[in-house]
Structure formats: C-alpha cells, structure tokens
C-alpha positions in Angstrom: -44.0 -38.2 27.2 -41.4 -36.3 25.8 -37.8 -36.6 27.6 -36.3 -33.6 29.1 -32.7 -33.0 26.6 -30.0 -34.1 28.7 -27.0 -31.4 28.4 -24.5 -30.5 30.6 -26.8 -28.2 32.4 -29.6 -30.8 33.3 -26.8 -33.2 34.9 -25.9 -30.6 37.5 -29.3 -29.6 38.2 -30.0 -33.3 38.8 -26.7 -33.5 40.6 -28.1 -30.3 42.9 -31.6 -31.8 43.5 -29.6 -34.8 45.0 -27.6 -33.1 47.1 -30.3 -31.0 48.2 -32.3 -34.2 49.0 -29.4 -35.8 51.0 -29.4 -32.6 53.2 -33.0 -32.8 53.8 -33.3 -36.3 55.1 -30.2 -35.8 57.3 -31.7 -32.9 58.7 -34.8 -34.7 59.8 -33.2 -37.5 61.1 -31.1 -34.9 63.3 -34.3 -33.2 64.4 -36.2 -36.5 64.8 -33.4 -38.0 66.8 -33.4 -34.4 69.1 -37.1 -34.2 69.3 -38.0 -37.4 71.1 -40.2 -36.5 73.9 -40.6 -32.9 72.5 -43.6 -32.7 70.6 -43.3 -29.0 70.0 -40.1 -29.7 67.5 -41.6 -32.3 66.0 -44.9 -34.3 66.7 -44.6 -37.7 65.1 -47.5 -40.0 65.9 -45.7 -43.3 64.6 -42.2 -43.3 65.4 -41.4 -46.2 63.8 -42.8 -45.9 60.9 -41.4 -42.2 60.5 -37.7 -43.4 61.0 -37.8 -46.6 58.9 -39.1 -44.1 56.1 -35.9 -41.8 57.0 -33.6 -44.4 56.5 -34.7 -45.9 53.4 -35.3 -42.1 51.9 -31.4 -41.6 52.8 -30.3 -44.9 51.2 -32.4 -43.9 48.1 -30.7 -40.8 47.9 -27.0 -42.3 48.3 -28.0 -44.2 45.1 -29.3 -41.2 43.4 -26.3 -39.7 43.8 -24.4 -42.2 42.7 -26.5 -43.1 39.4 -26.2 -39.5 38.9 -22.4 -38.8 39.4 -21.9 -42.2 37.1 -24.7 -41.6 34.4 -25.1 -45.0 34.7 -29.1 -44.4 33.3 -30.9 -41.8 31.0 -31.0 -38.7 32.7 -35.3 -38.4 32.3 -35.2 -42.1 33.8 -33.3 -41.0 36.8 -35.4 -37.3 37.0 -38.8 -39.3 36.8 -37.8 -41.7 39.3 -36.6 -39.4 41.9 -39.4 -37.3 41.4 -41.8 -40.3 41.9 -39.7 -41.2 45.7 -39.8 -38.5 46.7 -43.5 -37.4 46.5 -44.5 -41.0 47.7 -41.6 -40.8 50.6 -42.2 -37.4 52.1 -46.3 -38.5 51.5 -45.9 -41.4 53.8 -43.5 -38.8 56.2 -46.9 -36.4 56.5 -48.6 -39.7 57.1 -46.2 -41.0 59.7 -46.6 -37.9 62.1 -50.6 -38.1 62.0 -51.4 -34.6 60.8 -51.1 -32.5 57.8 -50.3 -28.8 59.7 -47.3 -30.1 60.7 -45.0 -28.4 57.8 -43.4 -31.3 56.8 -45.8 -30.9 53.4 -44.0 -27.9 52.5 -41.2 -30.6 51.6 -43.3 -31.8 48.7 -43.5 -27.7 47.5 -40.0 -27.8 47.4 -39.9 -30.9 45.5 -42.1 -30.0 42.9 -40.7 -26.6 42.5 -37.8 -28.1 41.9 -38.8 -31.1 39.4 -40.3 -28.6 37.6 -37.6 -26.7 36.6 -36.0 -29.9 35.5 -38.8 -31.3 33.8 -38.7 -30.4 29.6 -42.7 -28.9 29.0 -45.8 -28.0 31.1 -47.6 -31.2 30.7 -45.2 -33.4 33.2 -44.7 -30.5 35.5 -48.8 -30.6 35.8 -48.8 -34.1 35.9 -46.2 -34.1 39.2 -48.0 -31.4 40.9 -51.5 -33.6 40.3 -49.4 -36.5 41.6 -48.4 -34.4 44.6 -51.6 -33.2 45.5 -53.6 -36.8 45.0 -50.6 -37.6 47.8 -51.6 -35.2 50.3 -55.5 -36.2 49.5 -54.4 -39.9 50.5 -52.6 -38.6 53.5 -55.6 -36.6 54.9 -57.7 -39.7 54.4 -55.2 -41.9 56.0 -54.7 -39.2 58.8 -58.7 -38.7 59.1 -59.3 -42.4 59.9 -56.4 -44.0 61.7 -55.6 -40.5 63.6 -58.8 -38.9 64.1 -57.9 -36.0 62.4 -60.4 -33.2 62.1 -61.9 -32.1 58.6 -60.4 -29.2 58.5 -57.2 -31.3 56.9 -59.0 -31.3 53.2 -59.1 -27.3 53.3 -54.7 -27.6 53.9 -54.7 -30.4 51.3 -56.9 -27.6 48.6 -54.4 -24.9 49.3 -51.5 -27.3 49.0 -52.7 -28.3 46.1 -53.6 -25.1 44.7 -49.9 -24.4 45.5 -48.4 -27.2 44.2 -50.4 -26.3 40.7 -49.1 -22.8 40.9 -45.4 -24.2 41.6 -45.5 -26.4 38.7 -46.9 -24.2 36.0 -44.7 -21.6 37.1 -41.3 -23.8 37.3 -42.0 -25.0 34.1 -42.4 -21.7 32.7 -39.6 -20.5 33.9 -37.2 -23.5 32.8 -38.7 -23.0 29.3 -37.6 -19.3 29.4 -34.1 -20.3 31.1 -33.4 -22.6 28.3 -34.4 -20.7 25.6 -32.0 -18.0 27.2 -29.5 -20.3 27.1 -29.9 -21.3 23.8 -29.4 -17.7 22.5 -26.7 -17.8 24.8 -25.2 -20.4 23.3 -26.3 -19.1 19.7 -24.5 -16.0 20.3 -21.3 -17.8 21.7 -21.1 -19.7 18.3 -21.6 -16.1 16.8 -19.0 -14.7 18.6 -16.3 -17.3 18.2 -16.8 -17.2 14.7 -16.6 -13.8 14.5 -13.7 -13.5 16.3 -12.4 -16.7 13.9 -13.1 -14.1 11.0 -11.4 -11.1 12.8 -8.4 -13.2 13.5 -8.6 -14.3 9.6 -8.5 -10.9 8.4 -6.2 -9.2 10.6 -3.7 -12.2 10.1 -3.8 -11.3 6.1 -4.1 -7.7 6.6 -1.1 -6.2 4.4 0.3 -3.8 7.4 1.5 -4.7 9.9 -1.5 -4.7 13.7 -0.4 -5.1 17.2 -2.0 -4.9 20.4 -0.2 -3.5 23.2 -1.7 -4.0 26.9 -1.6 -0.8 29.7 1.7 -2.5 30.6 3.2 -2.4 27.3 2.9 -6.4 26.2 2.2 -7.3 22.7 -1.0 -9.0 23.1 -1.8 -9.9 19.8 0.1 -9.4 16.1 0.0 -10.4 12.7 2.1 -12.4 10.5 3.5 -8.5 9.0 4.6 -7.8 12.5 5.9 -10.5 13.4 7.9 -10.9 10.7 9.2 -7.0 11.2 10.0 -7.5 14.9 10.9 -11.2 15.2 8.7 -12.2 18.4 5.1 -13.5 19.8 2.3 -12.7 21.9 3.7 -11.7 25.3 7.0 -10.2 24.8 7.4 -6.8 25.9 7.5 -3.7 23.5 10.0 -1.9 24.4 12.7 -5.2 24.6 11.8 -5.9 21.0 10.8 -2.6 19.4 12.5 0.3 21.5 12.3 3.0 19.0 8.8 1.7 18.5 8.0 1.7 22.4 9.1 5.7 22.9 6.7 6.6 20.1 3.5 4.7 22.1 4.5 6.6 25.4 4.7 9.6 23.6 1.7 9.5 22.2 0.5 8.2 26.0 1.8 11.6 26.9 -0.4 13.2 24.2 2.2 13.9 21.8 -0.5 12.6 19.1 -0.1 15.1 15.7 1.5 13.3 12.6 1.9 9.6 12.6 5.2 8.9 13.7 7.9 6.7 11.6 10.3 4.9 13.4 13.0 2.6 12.1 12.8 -1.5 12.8 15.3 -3.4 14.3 17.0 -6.1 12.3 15.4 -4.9 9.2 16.9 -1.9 7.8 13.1 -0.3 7.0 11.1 2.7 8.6 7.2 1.8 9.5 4.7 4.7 9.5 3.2 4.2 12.8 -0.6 4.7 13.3 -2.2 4.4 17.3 -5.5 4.2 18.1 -7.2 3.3 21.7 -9.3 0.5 21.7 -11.1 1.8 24.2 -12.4 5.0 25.5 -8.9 5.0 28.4 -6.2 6.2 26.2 -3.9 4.4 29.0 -5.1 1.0 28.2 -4.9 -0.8 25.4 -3.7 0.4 22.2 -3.4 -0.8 18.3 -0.9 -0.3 16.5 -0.9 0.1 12.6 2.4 -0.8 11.0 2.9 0.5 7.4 6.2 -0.1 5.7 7.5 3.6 5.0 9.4 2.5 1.9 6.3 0.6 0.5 4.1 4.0 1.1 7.0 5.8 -1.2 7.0 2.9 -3.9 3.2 3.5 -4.0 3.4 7.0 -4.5 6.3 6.7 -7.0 4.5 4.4 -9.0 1.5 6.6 -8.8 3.7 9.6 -10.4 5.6 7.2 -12.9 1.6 6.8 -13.9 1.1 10.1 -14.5 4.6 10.6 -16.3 3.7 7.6 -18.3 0.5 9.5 -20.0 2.2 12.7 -19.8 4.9 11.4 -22.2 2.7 10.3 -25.0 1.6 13.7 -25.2 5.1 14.5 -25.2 6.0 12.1 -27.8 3.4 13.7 -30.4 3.1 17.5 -29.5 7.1 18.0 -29.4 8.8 15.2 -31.4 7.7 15.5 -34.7 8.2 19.7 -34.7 11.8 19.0 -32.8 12.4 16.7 -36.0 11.9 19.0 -38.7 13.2 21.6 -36.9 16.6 19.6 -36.2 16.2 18.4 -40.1 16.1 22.1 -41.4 19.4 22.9 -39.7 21.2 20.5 -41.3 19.8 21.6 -44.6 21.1 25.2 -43.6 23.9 23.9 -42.3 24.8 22.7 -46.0 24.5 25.9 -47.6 27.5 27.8 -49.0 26.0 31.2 -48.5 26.2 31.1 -44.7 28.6 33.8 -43.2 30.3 33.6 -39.7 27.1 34.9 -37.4 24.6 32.5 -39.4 27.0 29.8 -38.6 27.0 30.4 -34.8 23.0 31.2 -34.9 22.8 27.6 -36.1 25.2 26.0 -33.3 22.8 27.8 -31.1 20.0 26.0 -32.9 21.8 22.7 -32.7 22.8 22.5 -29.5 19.5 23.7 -27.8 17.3 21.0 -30.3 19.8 18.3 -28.9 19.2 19.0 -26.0 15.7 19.4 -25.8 15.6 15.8 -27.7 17.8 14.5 -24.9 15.3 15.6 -22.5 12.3 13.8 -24.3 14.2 10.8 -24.6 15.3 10.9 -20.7 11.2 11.3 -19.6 10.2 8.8 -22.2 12.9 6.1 -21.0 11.5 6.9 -17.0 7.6 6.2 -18.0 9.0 3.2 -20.2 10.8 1.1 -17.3 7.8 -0.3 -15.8 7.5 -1.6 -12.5 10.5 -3.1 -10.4 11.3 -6.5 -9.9 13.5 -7.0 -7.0 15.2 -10.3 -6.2 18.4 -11.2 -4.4 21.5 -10.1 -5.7 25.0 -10.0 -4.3 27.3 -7.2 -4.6 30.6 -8.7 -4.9 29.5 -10.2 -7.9 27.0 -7.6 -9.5 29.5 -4.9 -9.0 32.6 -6.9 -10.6 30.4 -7.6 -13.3 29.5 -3.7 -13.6 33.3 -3.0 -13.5 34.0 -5.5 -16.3 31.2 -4.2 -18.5 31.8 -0.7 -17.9 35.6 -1.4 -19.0 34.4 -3.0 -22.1 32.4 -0.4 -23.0 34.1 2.5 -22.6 38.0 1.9 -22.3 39.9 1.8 -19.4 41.5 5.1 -19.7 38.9 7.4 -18.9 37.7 5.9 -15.6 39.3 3.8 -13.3 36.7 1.9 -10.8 37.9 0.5 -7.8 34.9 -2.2 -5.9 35.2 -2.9 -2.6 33.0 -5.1 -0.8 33.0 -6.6 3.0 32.4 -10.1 2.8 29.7 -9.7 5.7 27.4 -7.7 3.6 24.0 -9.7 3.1 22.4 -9.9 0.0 20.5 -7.2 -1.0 16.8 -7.0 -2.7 16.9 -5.0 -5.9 15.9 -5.2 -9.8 19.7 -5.4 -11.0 18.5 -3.6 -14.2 17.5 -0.7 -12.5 20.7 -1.1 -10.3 23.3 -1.0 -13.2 21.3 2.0 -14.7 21.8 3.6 -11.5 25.5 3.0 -11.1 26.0 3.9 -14.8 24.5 7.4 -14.4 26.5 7.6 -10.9 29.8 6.9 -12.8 28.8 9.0 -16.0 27.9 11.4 -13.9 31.4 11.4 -11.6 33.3 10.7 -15.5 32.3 14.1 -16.6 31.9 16.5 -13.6 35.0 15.2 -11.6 37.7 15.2 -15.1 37.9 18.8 -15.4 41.0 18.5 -18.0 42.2 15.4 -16.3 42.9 11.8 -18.6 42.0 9.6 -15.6 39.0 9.8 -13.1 38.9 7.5 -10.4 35.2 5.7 -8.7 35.4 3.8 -6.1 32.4 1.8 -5.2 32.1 0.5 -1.7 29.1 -1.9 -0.3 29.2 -2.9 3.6 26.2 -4.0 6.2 25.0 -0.6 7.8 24.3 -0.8 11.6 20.4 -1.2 11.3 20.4 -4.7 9.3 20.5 -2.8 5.9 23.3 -2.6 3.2 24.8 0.3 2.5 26.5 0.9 -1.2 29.1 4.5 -1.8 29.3 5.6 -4.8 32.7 8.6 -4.6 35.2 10.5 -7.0 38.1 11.7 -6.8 36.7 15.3 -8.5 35.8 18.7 -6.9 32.6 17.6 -5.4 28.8 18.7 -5.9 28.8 22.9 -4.5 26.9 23.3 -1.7 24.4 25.7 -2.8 23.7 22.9 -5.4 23.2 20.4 -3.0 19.4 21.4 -2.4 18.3 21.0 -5.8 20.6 18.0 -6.8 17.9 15.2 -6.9 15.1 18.0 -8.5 13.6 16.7 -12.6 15.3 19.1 -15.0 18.3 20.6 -12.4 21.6 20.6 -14.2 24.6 22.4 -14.1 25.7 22.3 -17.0 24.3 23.2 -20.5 24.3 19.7 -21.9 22.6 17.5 -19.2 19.1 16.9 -19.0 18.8 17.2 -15.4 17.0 13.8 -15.3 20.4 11.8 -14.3 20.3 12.4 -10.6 16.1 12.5 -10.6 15.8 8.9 -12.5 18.4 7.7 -10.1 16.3 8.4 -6.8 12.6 7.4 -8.2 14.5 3.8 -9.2 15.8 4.3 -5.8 12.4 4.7 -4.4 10.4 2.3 -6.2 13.3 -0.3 -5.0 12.7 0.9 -1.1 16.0 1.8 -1.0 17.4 5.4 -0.3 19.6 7.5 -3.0 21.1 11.1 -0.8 24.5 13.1 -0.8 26.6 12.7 2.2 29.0 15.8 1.3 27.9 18.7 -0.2 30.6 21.4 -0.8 33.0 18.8 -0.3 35.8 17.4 -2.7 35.3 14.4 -3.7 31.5 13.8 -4.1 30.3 10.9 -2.3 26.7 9.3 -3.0 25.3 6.6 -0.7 22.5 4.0 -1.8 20.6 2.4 1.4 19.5 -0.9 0.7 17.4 -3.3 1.9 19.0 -6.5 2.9 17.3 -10.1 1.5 15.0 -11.7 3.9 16.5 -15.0 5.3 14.3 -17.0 2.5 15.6 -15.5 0.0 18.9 -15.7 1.3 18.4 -19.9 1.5 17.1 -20.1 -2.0 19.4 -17.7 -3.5 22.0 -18.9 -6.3 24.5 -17.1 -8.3 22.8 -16.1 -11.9 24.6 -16.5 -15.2 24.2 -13.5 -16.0 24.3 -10.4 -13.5 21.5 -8.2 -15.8 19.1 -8.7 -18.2 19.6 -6.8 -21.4 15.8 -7.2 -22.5 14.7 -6.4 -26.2 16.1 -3.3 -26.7 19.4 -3.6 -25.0 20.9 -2.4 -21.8 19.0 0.6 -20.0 20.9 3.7 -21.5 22.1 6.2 -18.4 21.3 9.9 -18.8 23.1 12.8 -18.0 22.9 14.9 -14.4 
C-alpha cells in the first residue's frame, strides 16, 4: 500500500479525527450512564459489555492523541491503526446493544468518511469501507443468533454498506482534489514569493528613486535612491522626513494632478521631479511615488544637446573654416599693399575685425562639443580657489585684477569636475576684467563660497563694475548674446551648460544693479566621499592640450 504523505496538513487532520473521537466516546458514556432504565435513549442489550467497550475505546483514544501530538510513530501507522479501532470498537458497540436500527452504525459512516479524506488514493479508502461493511455483516449475524434479531437486519447492513462504499469513493475523491488544490496553492505561493523577490530586486536597483505611501501618509516601502535622498526607513512618516515632498501628495490628493511637481530634498541641496500614481483604483489609498533627480534630468538633456553640438561643429569646422582662412589670409595680403588709400584701409579693419570674430566664435562652439562629459569628484573650495587666485596672478599680472577668496570654514566639500570649474571662474573673472574696468587700472573679484540653507554650497562670483543692465539680464545666459562687438556670446552660455552637466545651478542675483553678482549652486559631497576624500597635488588637470582656454561673454 502506498503511505498517505505526511505534511503539516495530514497531522492536524489526524489531530481532528482524535479529538473528534474523544468527543464521541464521552458522549456515549454520558448518554449510557443517563439512559439506564430508559430504553427509548438508548437500548443496550449487554450492559456490560457495552461499557467495558466504552472505556477501553476512551483509553485508546487518550493514546491516540498523544502518539499524535508527540509524532512518536509514522503518521500512516497511526491513521491505519486508528482506523482499524475504531471500525472493530464501534462494530462490537452495534453488537453490544443487540440490534442494528439502533443508530449507533451511523458512527462507523462518520468514521469512514473521515478516514477517507485522510487516506492517500481510492484503493485504501475502498478497502476501509469493505472492512466497515464485512463489520456490520458480522454484527447482524452475531445480533441474528444470540439476540434473535429478525432478517430484516441484512437489508440495514446492504444500505450501510452501500453507503459506506459511497462515503469512501467519494472522500477519497475529494481529498485527491483538496490536495491537488493545495498543491497549486502552494505552487503559486512559491510563484508569488519569488515574484515579489524579483520585484523587490528590481525596484531596489531601479535608478530613481520609488516610495510607497499608505492612506495615512507612512512610507511603506522605498529604495536604496530614496532612502539615500531622505535619510529614513519603512514606517516613518512623510511629511516628518519630506515636508515639501508631503504638500505635493496632498495636493495631488486634492486633484491638483497637471505637471509633475519638483520639490527640493532636505539635506541634499537637489530638486526631484516627482511623479504619483495610485496603486489602486481609490486615489486616497496608497500611492507611488517616482523620484527623479531634477539636476540629473538637465545633465541628460544637456548631454543630449552637447551631442548634437558635437556633429554640428564638424560641419562647422569644414563648411566655414577653410573659406574664413583664406579670406583672413587675403586681408593681410591687402593689408600689405602700398596702393591702399584711407577708406580701403578702414574697409579692411571692417574685414578684420568681423573674420576674428567669426573665428572666435567657431573656436568657442568647437571647444564646447570638445569638453566631453563631466567628471565630478570632491573638491574643496578653500583650496581650489587659492589655487585659482595664484594661477590667475601668474598668468595675467596682478595689476589688472585683484581677487579677493573668501571661504567659511563650514562649507562641505562640493562635487564638481575642477576643470570645468576653473574654466568657469576664468570666464566669470574675464568676463568681470573687461566689462567692470571701464578706463579703470584695477578691478576688483571677490569670490565667496559658504553652505546654503538646504545642504548645498553656494559659490559668488561679484565686481566692483557697473553691473549687467537690466534689460540685458533676460538674454544674459542665451548662445551668441553679447554686448559688445568683440565677444562671442558663448562666455556666459558655456558657463551654465558646464553648470548643468555638473548639477549645479549658474543665475544672476542682480540685474540692473552695480556691481554684478553671479552665484553658482552646488552640490555638496556625499558623506563617502567626504571620508575618502584627500587633498590632490594638484588642484586641475591640464590635460594634452593645456588648460581649458575661457571665452568671452
């Protein structure tokens, strides 16, 4: 025979046939013990017998109990055994009260109803229904001789037994279906956990940042992005952590739901784009959250353009350098001539000036598509702007500008390519050396780097000149703006995409102002870097062709 498998689910259904069988031999013994001298409760025409049976049924059932609760045997040792007593007890039960319409047979229904749904194929559950009915056959025999029972018994025994056959077959069949059931069930529980293994897997490596909020406004679940934006776990409130962040869910709650909002971080010194979506069909309940780092959306784009600019200035290269060449070449062979009266002269000044200019500009585009992408580290600005002070001085005298740094000592390190940063200062300070002289020997920069109040670092670039007009102001940062004839208008422009592609912020804070004051938004170094970090040699990198040249506003 072939053992039932002994799971979890098999013990308690063992565990609930003993309990069940406990209950029904107390209940007899109650009802025998009630019934003496009342034939109509129950009729039992050996007394004696019919207890003695009661009590070792109950003791038998103790034990089952307790081989059960302790496992002490194989569980289709212990179901084969109990099923075995228990036809043979309640047979000799029937037996004991001297007739077979008593009810008491319906017992052995119940017991092989129940066997059977314990029992693993058809085969054993048709082999205790046979062994149930063979019983009952016995009994009516037994009851036919010693009690004078009338024939009719035999037709009881055929429909008990027709019933005990249909119990069987049927118990079985069902307990088959149950535990296939429950082997999908358990198939698709295995599914689902590793599913949810993989979702887990993929949402914790997802680039932006994902949170779950709750109805109630608990973080529920997050990423290792958001957590490392917002500094907290699973159940911490949203609007303690994230307040800015908070107000934009309960707007949207409220069904203020156009563009997706950006809201700054706390501790961080970045903006997130912030994109919600329901995860159900109640816009009140639970809602994720889609963090994408604003400055890391504009680096994207930047690059994207810088791309474009990239093939744009081969074309340039070919289709305008080589005519800008000979054209520039022929003026100086003009230039030369001895013929050339006071008006041909000043035509080729025109000439002059213009081609320089226009071979400024190509230079200024090639020299943006050329710089590649940016490679931000940790750097300090006490030191990097000392050394920028010291170079600029050794480049270009210290008569013409004066620069002044000045730099709080709580002000974190800050994550930038220092090339890109010196060629940013140097066009800031060109810039300020040539708008803010105006007939003046000495111009005076004063470069000042502090924390800013959001966990960012905030560097000021300012003159002493007449400041940027304000119906300039607009157009300031525009490719190809300039106000004078000589610039390129690419100073200003180069300055904010490096900006940009850094993720920090280039803007003017006072247009029409004296004085003109530019302020670079950085982001501070994570703590990591900060740990790790070690004062270079060397504050830039000069690279094969030099230092980055600046270019003119």
């Amino acid at each position: 025979m072939t053992a039932p498998r002994t799971d979890v689910s098999h013990w308690v259904g063992l565990r609930v046939l003993c309990v069940y069988r406990i209950a029904v031999v107390l209940a007899l013994l109650m009802l025998f013990m009630w019934a003496r001298g009342e034939p109509l409760l129950l009729a039992v025409r050996w007394p004696d017998i019919f207890l003695s049976a009661l009590l070792g049924y109950l003791a038998w059932a103790v034990v089952a109990l307790f081989l059960q609760q302790r496992q002490l045997l194989p569980f289709a040792w212990q179901l084969h055994a109990q099923l075995g007593v228990d036809v043979i007890t309640l047979g000799l039960l029937v037996a004991a009260t001297g007739r077979m319409d008593g009810g008491l047979a319906l017992l052995l229904l119940m017991a092989v109803a129940g066997g059977s749904l314990l029992l693993s194929n058809l085969r054993l559950a048709l082999g205790l229904a046979a062994m149930a009915t063979l019983t009952l056959l016995a009994v009516q025999g037994f009851v036919a001789v010693y009690a004078e029972g009338s024939a009719e018994g035999y037709t009881l025994v055929a429909m008990y037994g027709l019933g005990l056959f249909l119990l069987g077959a049927g118990g079985s069949l069902l307990s088959v279906r149950m535990r296939r059931v429950q082997a999908l069930a358990e198939r698709r529980g295995v599914d689902l956990a590793n599913m949810q293994a993989l979702n887990e897997h993929i949402v914790q490596h997802m680039e932006p940042g994902v949170i779950v909020v709750d109805d109630e406004g608990v973080i529920r679940l997050l990423n290792h992005s958001a957590m490392g934006w917002l500094a907290t776990g699973r159940g911490s409130a949203l609007e303690h952590v994230a307040p800015d962040l908070h107000r934009a869910v309960e707007r949207w709650r409220q069904g203020a739901r156009g563009d997706d909002p950006v809201v700054p971080v706390p501790g961080s010194g970045a903006d997130v784009r912030v994109s919600i979506s329901p995860l159900g069909r109640d816009a009140g309940g639970a809602l994720l959250l889609l963090l994408e780092d604003e400055g890391g959306l504009r680096a994207r784009v930047q690059q994207a353009k810088l791309a474009a600019l990239g093939r744009l200035t081969a074309s340039i290269a070919h289709e305008i350098r080589n005519p800008l060449s000979a054209i520039l070449h022929a003026e100086q062979l003009l230039t030369e001539s001895a013929d050339l009266d006071e008006d041909d002269r000043r035509l080729l000044d025109i000439i002059r000036r213009h081609g320089r200019r226009l071979n400024s500009i190509v230079e200024d585009v090639q020299q943006l598509s050329r710089r590649g992408h940016s490679r931000r580290e940790a750097v300090s600005l006490g030191p990097f702007l000392e050394d920028f002070r010291q170079r600029w001085q050794e480049q270009n005298g210290q008569a013409s500008v004066r620069i002044d740094c000045r730099v709080s000592p709580a002000a974190p390190l800050v994550l930038f390519d220092p090339n890109h940063l010196h060629q940013v200062l140097t066009n800031l300070v060109e810039n300020a050396a040539r708008h803010a002289r105006a007939g003046r020997d000495t111009v005076a920069v004063t470069l000042t780097g502090r924390s800013s109040g959001d966990g960012g670092v905030q560097l000021d670039v300012g003159d002493d000149g007449p400041g940027v007009p304000s119906e300039a102001a607009g157009s300031l940062f525009e490719p190809f703006f300039t106000t004078e004839s000589s610039g390129s208008g690419l100073g200003l422009f180069i300055c904010r995409e490096l900006c940009e592609s850094n993720r920090a912020r280039l803007q003017l804070l006072n247009p029409g102002e004296p004085g003109a004051l530019f302020r670079i938004t950085l982001q501070a170094a994570p703590p990591e870097k900060r740990a790790g970090w070690q004062e270079p040699a060397a504050s830039l990198s000069a690279g094969e062709d030099g230092p980055i040249p600046a270019t003119r506003r």
